[in-house]
N, C-alpha and C positions, 0 to 999 in steps of 0.2 A: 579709416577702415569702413566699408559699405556695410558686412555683415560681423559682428563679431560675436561669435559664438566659440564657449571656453574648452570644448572638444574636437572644433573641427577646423585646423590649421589650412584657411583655404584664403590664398590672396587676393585681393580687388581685382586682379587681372582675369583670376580663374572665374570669380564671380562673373564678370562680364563678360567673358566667354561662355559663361552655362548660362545666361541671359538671353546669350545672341542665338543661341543655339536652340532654346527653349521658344522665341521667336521664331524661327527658322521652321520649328514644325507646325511653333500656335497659327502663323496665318494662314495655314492650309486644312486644316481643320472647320467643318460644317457645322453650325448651330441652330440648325433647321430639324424639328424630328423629320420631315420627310428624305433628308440629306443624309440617314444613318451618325445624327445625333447623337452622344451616350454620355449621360452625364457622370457618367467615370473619369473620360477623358478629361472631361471640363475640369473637375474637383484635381486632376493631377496637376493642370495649369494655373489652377486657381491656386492651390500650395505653396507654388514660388513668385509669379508675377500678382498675385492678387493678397498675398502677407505681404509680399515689398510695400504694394502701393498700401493696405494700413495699420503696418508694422512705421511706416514712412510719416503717414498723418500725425500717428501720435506721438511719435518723436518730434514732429515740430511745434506741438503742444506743450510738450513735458520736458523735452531734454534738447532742445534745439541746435545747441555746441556741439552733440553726437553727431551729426549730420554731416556727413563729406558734402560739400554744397555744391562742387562741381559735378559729382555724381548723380544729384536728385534735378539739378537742369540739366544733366544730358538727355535727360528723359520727363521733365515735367510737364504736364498739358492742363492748364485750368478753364475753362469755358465750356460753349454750347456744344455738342456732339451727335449728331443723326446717325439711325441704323436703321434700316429695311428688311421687313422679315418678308417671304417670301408665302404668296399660297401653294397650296400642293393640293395632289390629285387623290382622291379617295374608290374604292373599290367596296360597295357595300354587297357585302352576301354573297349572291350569283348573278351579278349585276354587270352589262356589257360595259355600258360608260360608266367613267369615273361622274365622280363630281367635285366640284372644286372647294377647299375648306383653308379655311383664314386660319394661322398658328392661335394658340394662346401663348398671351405675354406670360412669364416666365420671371417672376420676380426671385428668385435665389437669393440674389446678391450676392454673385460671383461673378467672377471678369467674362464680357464678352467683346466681338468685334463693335467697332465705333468709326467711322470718319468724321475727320474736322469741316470739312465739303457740303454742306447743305443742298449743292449744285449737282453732286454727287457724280462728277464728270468723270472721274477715273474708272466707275463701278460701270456707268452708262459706257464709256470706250469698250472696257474690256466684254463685255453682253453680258453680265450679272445681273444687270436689272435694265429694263426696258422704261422708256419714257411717260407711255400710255396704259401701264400694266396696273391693276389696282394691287396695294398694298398698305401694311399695316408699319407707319413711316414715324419711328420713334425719336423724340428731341430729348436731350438728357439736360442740364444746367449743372457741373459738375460741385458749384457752390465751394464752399470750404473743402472738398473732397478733392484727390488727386487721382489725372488719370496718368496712363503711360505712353506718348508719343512716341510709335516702332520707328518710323522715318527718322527722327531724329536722332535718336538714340542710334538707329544702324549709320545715320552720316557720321556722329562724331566718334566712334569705332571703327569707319571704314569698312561694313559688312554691310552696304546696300544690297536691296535684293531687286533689282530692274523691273520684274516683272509683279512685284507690289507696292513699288514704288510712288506708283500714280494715283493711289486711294486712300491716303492722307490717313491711315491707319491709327487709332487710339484706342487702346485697350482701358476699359472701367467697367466695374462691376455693373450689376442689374440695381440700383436702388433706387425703388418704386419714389418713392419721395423727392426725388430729382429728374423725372422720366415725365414726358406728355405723350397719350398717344394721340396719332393722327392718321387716319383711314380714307385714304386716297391715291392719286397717281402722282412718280413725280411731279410730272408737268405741273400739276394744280399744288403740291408743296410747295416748287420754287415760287412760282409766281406768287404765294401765299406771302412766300418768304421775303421777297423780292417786295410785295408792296407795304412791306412794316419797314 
């Protein structure tokens, strides 16, 4: 059993149907305030993919024989994970030009977008993010903590979705404690990255 709750007769199948599905709109969803951000949306996704993943943790603490194992590797991801927040344009006053303003990090500690990709080559194909653009270019270390691997999870379900398929997708919470930030372009990350 994935979820076993004593009111609500819902079988692993349906669970992993309301998972792929609940996928299916999480990666289209913006986490930028200037992208029409709303941390309503987020706390709704955070509910069910962000209790899995540590409702999940502490069962491998406490109760580890609860654990469908094949279930929690359809979708386990433990390592390093990069995410790019984007600047955006600001309008002060009565002001012709914008001006340009860096996000603040956002520690919640709720699920956001992650890639496995340090290279970040799926985000740079599709024009998400630019090579040369500065940016505020986050590494997490997910330690003892678990993320959730969408790609992988939609291959062994058979629910790929082509057109995010290329961005090596991993959903984990914000927890400041496992995050560095880095303020630069990719260019100057990878090769960062590239000479460790």
């Amino acid at each position: 059993m994935i979820f076993n709750y004593n009111n609500m007769d819902i079988s692993d199948d349906d669970w992993k149907h309301i998972i792929i599905q609940y996928l299916r709109e999480w990666t289209g969803i913006p986490l930028n305030s200037a992208y029409c951000y709303d941390i309503e949306e987020l706390k709704f996704f955070d509910g069910l993919l962000g209790t899995l993943l540590k409702q999940t943790e502490s069962l491998m603490i406490e109760y580890p024989s609860l654990l469908d194992k094949d279930f929690v590797n359809s979708w386990k991801y433990q390592g390093k994970l990069y995410r790019v927040m984007h600047s955006y344009y600001v309008f002060d006053g009565n002001s012709v030009e914008p001006r340009i303003v860096m996000p603040e990090v956002n520690y919640h500690r709720m699920i956001t977008h992650w890639t496995s990709d340090y290279n970040f080559k799926g985000l740079l194909a599709s024009a998400k993010i630019y090579d040369d653009d500065n940016y505020i270019i986050l590494e997490a270390d997910t330690g003892d903590h678990l993320a959730f691997d969408v790609n992988k999870f939609r291959k062994i379900n058979s629910a790929q979705e082509p057109y995010t398929q290329v961005e090596d997708e991993v959903i984990f919470p914000m927890y400041e404690e496992c995050i560095k930030e880095y303020r630069m372009t990719i260019k100057e990350f990878v090769e960062m990255k590239n000479e460790r």
